[in-house]
C-alpha positions, 0 to 999 in steps of 0.5 A: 932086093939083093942086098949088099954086105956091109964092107966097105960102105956106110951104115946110117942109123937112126933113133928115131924121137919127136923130141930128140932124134938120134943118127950115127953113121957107121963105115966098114973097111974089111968088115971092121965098123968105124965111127963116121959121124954121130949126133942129136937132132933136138927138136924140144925148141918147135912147138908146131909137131910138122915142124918138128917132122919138117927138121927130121926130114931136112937133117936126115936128106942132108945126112944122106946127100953129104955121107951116100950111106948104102944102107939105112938102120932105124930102130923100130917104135916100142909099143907102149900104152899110150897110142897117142905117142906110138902115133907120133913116133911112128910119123917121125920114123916115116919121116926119117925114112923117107929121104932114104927111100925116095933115093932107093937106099935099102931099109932095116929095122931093128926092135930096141931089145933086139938093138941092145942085145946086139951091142951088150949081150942084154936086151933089157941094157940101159942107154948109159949101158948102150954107150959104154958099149958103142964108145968101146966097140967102135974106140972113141972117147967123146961122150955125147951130149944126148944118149940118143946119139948113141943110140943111134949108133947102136943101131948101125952097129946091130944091122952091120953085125945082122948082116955079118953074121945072120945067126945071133951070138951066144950070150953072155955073163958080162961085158968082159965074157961078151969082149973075151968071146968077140975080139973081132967086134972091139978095136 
């Protein structure tokens, strides 16, 4: 599948949760990225879990019938100990991928390190890190409610710079050596 660049077009990302799920839409113009749109999806109120995959699935179309993104981002389930949760996790991200994938949208993955270097030049960042970055990169001051929100955006924000420029971008010291060595990343 040919895949287009991101200019010009709209990037969803997706963090996914069974409990809170996070979704930020990028648009690049002339290969800048701007905020569209970012949220929480809180599930934490439906105890039965095909609810909860129900009012995934529900917001996610919703999500892509009223913003026509071209690409979809999703950061990939962190392998942990517990396969019970990783066996939630990954039902949730199927889920949010599938409205995606019935309209023929191309798909992406991202692994959370390689999410977190991408936006802070340190793939170990905190989510407060993360969202500092994201509100800086992309010039806005709202703080959301959930740094899931964020997070999402963050992943929208790595495909768009995957996608950009292929090769990773050397690392750095800190936050002020990363946006010295980037200008073209911060508004």
């Amino acid at each position: 599948m040919e895949v287009k660049q991101p200019s010009d077009q709209i990037i969803l990302g997706i963090d996914p949760g069974t409990i809170i799920l996070g979704y930020g839409l990028i648009q690049t113009v002339d290969h800048k990225p701007g905020l569209v749109t970012m949220g929480a999806l809180r599930l934490q109120k439906y105890s039965d879990p095909l609810m909860r995959l129900g009012k995934i699935y529900e917001r996610i179309n919703s999500l892509i019938e009223e913003f026509q993104p071209g690409q979809v981002a999703i950061e990939a389930p962190f392998f942990g100990k517990n396969v019970q949760s990783m066996l939630k996790l990954g039902r949730a991200q199927g889920v949010a991928l599938a409205p995606a994938l019935n309209r023929g949208i191309p798909v992406f993955e991202y692994a959370p390190r390689k999410v977190k270097q991408s936006i802070t030049g340190n793939g170990n960042a905190s989510k407060e890190q993360v969202a500092t970055m994201v509100q800086t990169i992309l010039g806005f001051r709202e703080t959301p409610d959930y740094l899931d929100a964020t997070d999402g955006v963050a992943v929208a924000l790595c495909h768009f710079y995957q996608m950009s420029r292929p090769v990773s971008a050397p690392a750095v010291k800190s936050w002020a050596e990363f946006i010295r060595k980037n200008p073209d990343r911060i508004r």
